[in-house]
C-alpha positions in Angstrom: 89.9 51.1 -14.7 89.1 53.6 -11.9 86.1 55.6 -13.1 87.8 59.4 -12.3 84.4 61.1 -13.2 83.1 60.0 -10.3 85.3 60.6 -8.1 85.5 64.0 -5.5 87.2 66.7 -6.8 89.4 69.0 -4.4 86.4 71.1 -5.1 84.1 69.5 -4.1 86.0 68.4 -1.0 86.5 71.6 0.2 82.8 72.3 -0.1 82.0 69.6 2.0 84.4 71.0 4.8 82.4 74.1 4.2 78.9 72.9 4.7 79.7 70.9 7.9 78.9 73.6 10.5 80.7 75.0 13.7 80.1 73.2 17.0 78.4 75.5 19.6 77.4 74.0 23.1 75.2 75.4 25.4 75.7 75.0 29.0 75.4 76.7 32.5 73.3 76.7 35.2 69.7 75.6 35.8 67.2 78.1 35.6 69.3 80.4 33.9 67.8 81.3 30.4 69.1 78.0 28.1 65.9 77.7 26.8 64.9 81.4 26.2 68.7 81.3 24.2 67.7 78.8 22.7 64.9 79.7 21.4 66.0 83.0 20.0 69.5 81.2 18.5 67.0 79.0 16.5 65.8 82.2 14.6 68.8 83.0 12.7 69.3 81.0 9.6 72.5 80.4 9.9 71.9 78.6 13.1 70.6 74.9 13.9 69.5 74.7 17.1 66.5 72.6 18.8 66.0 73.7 21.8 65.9 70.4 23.7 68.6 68.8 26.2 71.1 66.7 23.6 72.7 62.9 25.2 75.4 63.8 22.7 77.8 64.7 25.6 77.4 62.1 27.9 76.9 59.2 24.8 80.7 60.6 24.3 81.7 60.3 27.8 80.2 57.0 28.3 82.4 56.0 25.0 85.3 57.4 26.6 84.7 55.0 29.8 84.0 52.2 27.6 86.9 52.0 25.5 89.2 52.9 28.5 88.0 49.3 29.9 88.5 47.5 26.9 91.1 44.9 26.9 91.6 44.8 23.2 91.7 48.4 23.1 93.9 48.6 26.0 96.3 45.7 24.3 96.7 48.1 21.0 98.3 50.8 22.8 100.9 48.5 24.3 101.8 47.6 21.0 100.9 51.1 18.9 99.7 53.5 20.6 100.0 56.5 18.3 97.9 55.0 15.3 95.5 53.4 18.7 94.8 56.5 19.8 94.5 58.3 16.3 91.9 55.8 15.7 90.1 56.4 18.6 89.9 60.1 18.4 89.1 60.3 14.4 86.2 57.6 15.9 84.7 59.6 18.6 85.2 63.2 16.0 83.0 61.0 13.6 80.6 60.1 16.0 80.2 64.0 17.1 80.2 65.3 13.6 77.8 62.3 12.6 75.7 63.6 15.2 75.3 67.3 14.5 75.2 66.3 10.8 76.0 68.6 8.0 73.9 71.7 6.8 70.7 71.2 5.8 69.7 74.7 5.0 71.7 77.0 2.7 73.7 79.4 4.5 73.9 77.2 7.7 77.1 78.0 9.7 76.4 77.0 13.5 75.0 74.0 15.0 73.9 74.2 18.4 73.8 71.3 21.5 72.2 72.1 24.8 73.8 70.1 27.7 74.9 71.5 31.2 77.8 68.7 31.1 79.6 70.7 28.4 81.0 73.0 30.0 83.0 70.5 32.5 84.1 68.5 29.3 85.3 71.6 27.5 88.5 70.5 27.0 87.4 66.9 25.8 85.2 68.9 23.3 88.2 70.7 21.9 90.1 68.0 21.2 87.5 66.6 18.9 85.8 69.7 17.4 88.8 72.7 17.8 86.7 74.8 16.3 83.6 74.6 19.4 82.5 77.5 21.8 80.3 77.3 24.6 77.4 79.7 25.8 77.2 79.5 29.7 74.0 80.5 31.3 74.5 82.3 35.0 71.6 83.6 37.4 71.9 84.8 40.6 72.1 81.3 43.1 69.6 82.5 45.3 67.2 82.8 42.5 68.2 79.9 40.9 67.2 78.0 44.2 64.2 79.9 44.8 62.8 79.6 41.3 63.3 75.5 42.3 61.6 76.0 45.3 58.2 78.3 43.9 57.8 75.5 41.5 58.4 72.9 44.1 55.1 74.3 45.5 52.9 74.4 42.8 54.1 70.7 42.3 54.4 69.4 46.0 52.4 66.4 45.2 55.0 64.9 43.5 58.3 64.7 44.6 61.9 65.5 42.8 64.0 63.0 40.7 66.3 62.8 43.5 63.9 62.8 46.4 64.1 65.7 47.9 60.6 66.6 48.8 60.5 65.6 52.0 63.4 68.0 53.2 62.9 71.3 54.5 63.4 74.3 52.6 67.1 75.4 53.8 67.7 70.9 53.9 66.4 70.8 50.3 68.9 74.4 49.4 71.3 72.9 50.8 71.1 69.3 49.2 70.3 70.9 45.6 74.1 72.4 45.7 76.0 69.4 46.3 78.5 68.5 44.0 76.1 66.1 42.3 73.1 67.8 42.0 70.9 70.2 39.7 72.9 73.8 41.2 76.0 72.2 42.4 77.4 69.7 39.5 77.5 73.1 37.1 79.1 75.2 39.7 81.4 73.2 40.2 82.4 73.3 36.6 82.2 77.4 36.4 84.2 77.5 39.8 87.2 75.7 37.6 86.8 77.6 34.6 90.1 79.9 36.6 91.9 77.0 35.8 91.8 76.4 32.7 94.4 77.8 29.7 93.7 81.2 28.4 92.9 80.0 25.0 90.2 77.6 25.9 88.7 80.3 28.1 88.7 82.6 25.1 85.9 79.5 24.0 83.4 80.3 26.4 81.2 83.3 26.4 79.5 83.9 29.6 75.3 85.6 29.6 73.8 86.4 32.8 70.1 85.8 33.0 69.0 89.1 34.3 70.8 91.0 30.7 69.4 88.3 28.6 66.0 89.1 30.2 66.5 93.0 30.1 68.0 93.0 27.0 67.8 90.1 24.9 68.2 92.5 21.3 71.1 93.5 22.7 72.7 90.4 24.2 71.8 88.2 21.2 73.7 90.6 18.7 76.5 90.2 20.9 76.3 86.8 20.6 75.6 86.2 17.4 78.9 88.3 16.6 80.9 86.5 18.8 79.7 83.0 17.1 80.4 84.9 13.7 77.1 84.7 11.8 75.2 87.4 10.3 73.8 90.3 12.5 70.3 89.4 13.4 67.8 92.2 15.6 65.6 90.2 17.5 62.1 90.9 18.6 61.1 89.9 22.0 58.0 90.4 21.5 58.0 88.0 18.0 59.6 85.2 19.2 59.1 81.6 17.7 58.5 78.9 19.9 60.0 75.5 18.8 59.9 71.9 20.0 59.5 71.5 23.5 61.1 70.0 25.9 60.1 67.2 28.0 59.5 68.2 31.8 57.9 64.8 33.2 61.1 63.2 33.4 62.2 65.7 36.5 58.8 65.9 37.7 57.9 68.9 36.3 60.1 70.5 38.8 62.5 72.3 36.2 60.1 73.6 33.2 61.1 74.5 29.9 58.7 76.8 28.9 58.8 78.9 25.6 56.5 82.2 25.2 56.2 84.2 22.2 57.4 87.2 23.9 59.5 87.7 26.7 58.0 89.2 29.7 60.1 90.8 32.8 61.2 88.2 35.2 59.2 87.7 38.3 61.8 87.6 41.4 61.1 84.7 43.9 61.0 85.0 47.5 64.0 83.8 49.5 64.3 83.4 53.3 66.9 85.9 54.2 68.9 82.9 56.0 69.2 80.6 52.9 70.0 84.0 50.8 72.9 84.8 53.6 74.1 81.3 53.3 74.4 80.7 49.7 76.1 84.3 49.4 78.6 83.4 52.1 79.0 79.8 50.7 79.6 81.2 46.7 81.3 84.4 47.7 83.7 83.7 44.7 80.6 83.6 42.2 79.1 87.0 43.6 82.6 88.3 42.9 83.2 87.0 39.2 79.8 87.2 37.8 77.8 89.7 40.0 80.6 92.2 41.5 78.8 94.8 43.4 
């Protein structure tokens, strides 16, 4: 006889739907602030967040790939391709939720995953977690590049990832915007962002650098309304510094440093001629995100 004492009430069902938190990616640009967000989303205690670079996005792309190559897979859906499918999505939602795991602290509402690739994927993300929103980090390009390029120079010994040290300044701007590279594989993604259905642009929420660095009180309690938690004020000069990342693997050309207090951005010198370029090259950027 089944042994009803031990099994899950409706109760307690619902509670576990409760206590598995909200999906929030963070995504954007390089050099754009995702580890000073980061680091001040980890403070509120409704909020999980680690402050390092997750795989989780591209462990689920690369299990999207996978079973779209499988023969046996590929075999079920010629012969049942609703319950197929059903299987494959409730898999890969089990693998995400498995990943971000329930709460571990009372009261936690939000867990947090830091990858630029989230962003492009938005709409795979939905379909497994309806209830995710992303945070996209923007800069100014020329910045961006330049902020590359001053650390390039305190690290000119070693070369980048992708080998671009031996280019010249305007060869290496120019290669770090291609469509596969550390500025132009996100842009890409926030130049499409146009065309994708209202509602899943009503997902993203869209902090420019230069507010998050002027006014991070302010631009956190916007965002922590918009995520729904708790009103939190943040001090920037009390911040908590969590794990960090690791910054050998790209040569210690993009660093990840946390400070206990925010300090005004230093603006990086830019050759007027790579400034002109990326301006004329990205006039739609300039337009959405920095209208004059």
């Amino acid at each position: 006889m089944l042994n009803t004492s031990d099994a899950p009430s409706s109760i307690d069902k619902s509670r576990e739907i409760e206590m598995t938190p909200n999906f929030v990616g963070v995504t954007g640009l390089p050099r754009a602030g995702s580890t000073l967000l980061c680091q001040m989303l980890a403070m509120h205690p409704e909020i999980r967040c680690e402050n390092q670079s997750s795989p989780l996005c591209n462990v689920l792309l690369g299990i999207r790939r996978m079973a779209s190559d499988d023969q046996f897979l590929l075999s079920q859906l010629d012969r049942r391709f609703e319950a197929s499918y059903a299987q494959l999505q409730s898999a890969m939602t089990g693998f995400l939720r498995g990943w971000c795991g329930d709460a571990v602290e009372p009261g936690e509402r939000v867990a947090v995953d830091k990858n630029r690739a989230w962003l492009h994927c938005i709409e795979l993300l939905l379909t497994l977690a309806p209830e995710a929103k992303l945070v996209v980090c923007v800069r100014e390009l020329g910045q961006i590049y330049s902020s590359i390029e001053a650390q390039h120079q305190k690290t000119i010994l070693l070369d980048f990832i992708d080998h671009l040290g031996d280019f010249d300044r305007f060869g290496r701007a120019d290669i770090l915007f291609a469509k596969d590279k550390a500025i132009g594989a996100p842009l890409i993604s926030l130049h499409a962002v146009p065309d994708l259905p209202r509602a899943v642009q009503e997902r993203l929420y869209f902090v420019r650098y230069e507010d998050l660095m002027a006014q991070p009180a302010a631009c956190m309690s916007s965002i922590f309304k918009w995520l729904g938690v708790s009103a939190l004020q943040i001090d920037p000069n009390a911040l908590e510094i969590g794990i960090p990342e690791s910054d050998s693997h790209y040569r210690m050309k993009y660093r990840h440093t946390q400070s206990s207090k925010i300090t005004p951005a230093k603006r990086h010198e830019i050759s007027p001629r790579i400034q002109a370029h990326i301006e004329s090259a990205y006039a739609w950027f300039y337009q959405t995100y920095y209208p004059k």
